[in-house]
Structures are given as C-alpha cells and as structure tokens.
C-alpha positions in Angstrom: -9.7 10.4 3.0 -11.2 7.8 0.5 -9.0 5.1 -0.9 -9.8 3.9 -4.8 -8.5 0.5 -4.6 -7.4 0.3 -8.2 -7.7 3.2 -11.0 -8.0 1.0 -14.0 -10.6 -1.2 -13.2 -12.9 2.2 -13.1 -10.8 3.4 -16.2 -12.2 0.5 -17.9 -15.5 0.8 -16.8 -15.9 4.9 -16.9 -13.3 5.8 -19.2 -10.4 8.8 -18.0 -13.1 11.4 -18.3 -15.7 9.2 -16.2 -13.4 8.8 -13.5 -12.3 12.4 -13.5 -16.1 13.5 -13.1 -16.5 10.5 -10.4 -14.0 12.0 -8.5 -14.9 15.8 -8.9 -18.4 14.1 -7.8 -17.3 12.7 -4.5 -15.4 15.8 -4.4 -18.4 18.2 -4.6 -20.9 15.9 -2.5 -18.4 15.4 0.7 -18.1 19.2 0.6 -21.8 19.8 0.5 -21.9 17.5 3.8 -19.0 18.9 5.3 -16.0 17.3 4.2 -14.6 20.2 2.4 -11.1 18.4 2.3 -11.3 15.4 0.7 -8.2 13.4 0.7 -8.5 11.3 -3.0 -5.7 8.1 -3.1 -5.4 5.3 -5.6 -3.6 2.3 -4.6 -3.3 0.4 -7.8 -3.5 0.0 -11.1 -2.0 3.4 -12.0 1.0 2.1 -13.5 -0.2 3.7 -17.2 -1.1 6.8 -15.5 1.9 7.9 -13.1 2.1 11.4 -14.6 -1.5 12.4 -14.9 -2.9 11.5 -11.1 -3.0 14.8 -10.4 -5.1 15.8 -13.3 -7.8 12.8 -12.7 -8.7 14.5 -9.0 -5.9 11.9 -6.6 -4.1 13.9 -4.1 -1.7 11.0 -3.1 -1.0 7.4 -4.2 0.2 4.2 -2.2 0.5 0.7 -2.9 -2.5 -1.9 -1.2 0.5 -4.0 0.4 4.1 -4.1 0.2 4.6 -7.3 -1.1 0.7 -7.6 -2.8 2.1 -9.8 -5.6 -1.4 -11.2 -6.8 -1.7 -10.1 -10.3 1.9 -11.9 -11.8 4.4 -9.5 -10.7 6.2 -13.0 -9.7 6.0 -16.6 -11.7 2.9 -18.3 -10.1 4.3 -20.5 -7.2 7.1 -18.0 -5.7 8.1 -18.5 -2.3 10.3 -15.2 -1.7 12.0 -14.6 1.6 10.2 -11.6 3.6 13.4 -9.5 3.0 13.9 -10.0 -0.2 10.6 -8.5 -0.5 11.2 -5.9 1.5 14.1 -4.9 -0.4 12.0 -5.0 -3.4 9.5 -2.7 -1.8 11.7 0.2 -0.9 13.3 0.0 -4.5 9.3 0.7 -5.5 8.6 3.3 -3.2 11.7 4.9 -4.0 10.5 4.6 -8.1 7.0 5.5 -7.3 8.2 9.0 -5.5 10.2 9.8 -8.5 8.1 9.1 -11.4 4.3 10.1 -9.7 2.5 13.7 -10.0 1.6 12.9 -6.6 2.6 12.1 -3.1 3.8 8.4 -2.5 2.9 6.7 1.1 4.6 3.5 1.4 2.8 0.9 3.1 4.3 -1.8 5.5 3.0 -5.4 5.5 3.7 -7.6 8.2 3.7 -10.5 5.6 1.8 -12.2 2.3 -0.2 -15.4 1.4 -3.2 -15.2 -0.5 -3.2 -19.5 -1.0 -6.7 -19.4 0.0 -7.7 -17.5 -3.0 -5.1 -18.7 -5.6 -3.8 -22.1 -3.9 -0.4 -23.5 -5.7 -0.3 -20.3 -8.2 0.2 -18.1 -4.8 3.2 -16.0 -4.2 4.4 -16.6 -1.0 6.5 -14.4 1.6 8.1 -16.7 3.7 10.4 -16.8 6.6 9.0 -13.5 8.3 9.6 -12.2 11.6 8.8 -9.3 13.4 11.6 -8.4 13.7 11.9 -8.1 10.2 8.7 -5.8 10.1 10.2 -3.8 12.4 13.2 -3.0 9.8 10.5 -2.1 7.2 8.8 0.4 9.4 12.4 2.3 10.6 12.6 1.9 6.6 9.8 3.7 6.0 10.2 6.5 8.5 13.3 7.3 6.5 11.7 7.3 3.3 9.6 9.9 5.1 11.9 12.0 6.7 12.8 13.8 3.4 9.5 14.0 1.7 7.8 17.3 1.4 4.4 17.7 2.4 2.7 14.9 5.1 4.3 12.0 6.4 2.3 9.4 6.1 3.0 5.8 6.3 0.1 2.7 6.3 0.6 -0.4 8.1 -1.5 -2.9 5.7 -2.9 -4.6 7.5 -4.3 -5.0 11.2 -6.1 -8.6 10.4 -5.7 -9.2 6.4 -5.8 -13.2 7.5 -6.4 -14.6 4.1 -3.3 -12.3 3.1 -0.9 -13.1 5.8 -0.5 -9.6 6.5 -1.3 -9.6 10.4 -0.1 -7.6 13.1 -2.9 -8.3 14.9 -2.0 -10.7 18.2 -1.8 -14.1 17.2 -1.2 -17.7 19.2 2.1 -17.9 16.8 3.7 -14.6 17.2 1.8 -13.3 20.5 2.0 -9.8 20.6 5.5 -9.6 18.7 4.1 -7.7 15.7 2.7 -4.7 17.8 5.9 -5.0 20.2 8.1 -4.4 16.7 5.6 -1.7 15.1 6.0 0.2 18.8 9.3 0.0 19.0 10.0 1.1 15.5 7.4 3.9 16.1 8.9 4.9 19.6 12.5 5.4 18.5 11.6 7.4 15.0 
C-alpha cells in the first residue's frame, strides 16, 4: 500500500492527467519489482474529486486523522470536546462512504493539538480519555461490519506528539490508550 497524503497539492502541481500517469507510474514500476498489487489511498484533499478517485488510479480513501482540523474546518482557536469530535467524525465517514467511487477506511485518533505548529490559531480536542478512544474504535468496527470488500480501520497515530494523537505509553495516561484499543479490538 502507498498513502498520497493529499491529492490536490499534486493536482496543482501535475495537473489531473499528471497525477493519473504518476500513479499508473508507481503502478507499473512496483510491479516490475514485484509488487504486482499496489494498494493506491489518498487521504486528503479530495474533496473536489469524490467521484472520480477511481478513474485517477486510488483504490481506497481515508482521512489523515479523525479530528485533523488544521486547514479551517473550525474558527482558529476552537477548543472542541473529544466527543464532540468524535461524533463529527462518524457523521464524515458515514458522508465519505456514500458520496466516494472508492472504499472509505475511517481512521481513529487518540486526540489533536497541533499548537506547536499553529500556536493560539490551533484547534484543540480537549477533555480526551481513553476511554473515549475506546468508543471510537467499537465505532469504527461497526462502520466496518457492513462494508463490502476489506475491513480496514487505521489507528492514526502511534506517537503523532506534536499532534496529540498518541497511543503510544505515556507518564499521563500509562498504558491506558493501548489497554482501550485492546479491549475494543478483543471484544469486536
């Protein structure tokens, strides 16, 4: 598999057609060495393209994080409780499964912060728990169950410090975010 982080940014760069040959590229050269499936995702910026992944060369699409609100999907400065963005999240997977041309993975982040990149502008998850992580995972098994095809779900990520998206064992939390990720895993 081979993640493009974000579809527009190349789209800009390359144009549709360049990233359709960039893809059929990477396609045709992984074979050559052996990888004659190549998985193809985008995670972002594919928004203006929902319907026509398919025909660019992406086998599936996800989202970077679950609550990844960096480029002003909230007013700079939000503080929004962790389930609130949770709640928001499954409301986007659920959109992103009915309006793509491809398979939708959701992804499930522990948490956000990016202040050390954007400081006071930053949009905040606060008040998580792993507990609360543990919801979003059983969430995401269900969102899942009924999809055709492979069930895949991300956790995003394992130690995405300067995002606050950790479920890596911490002095704060101890092991709780693995604890809640088993638990969730061992009861789906």
């Amino acid at each position: 598999m081979f993640a493009l982080f974000d579809a527009s940014k190349v789209i800009d760069q390359l144009g549709e057609d360049g990233l359709k040959s960039a893809l059929a590229i990477m396609r045709e050269r992984a074979s050559r060495v052996g990888f004659h499936k190549l998985h193809l995702q985008v995670c972002n910026g594919f928004e203006r393209y929902q319907q026509r992944l398919k025909g660019f060369g992406f086998d599936s699409a996800a989202l970077y994080g679950t609550m990844a609100w960096t480029y002003g999907v909230k007013p700079p400065g939000s503080r929004i409780p962790y389930g609130t963005g949770t709640t928001e999240a499954i409301g986007i997977w659920n959109s992103k499964r009915e309006h793509l041309d491809v398979p939708f993975y959701p992804t499930c982040s522990a948490g956000w912060d990016h202040c050390s990149r954007f400081g006071e502008f930053s949009s905040i998850a606060i008040n998580r728990t792993p507990d609360q992580f543990e919801r979003l995972v059983r969430a995401s098994q269900h969102f899942v169950a009924d999809a055709s095809g492979e069930k895949v779900i991300y956790i995003g990520a394992w130690n995405e410090w300067t995002e606050d998206s950790v479920v890596l064992p911490d002095t704060y939390w101890g092991y709780g975010y693995l604890e809640a990720l088993k638990r969730a895993l061992s009861s789906g």
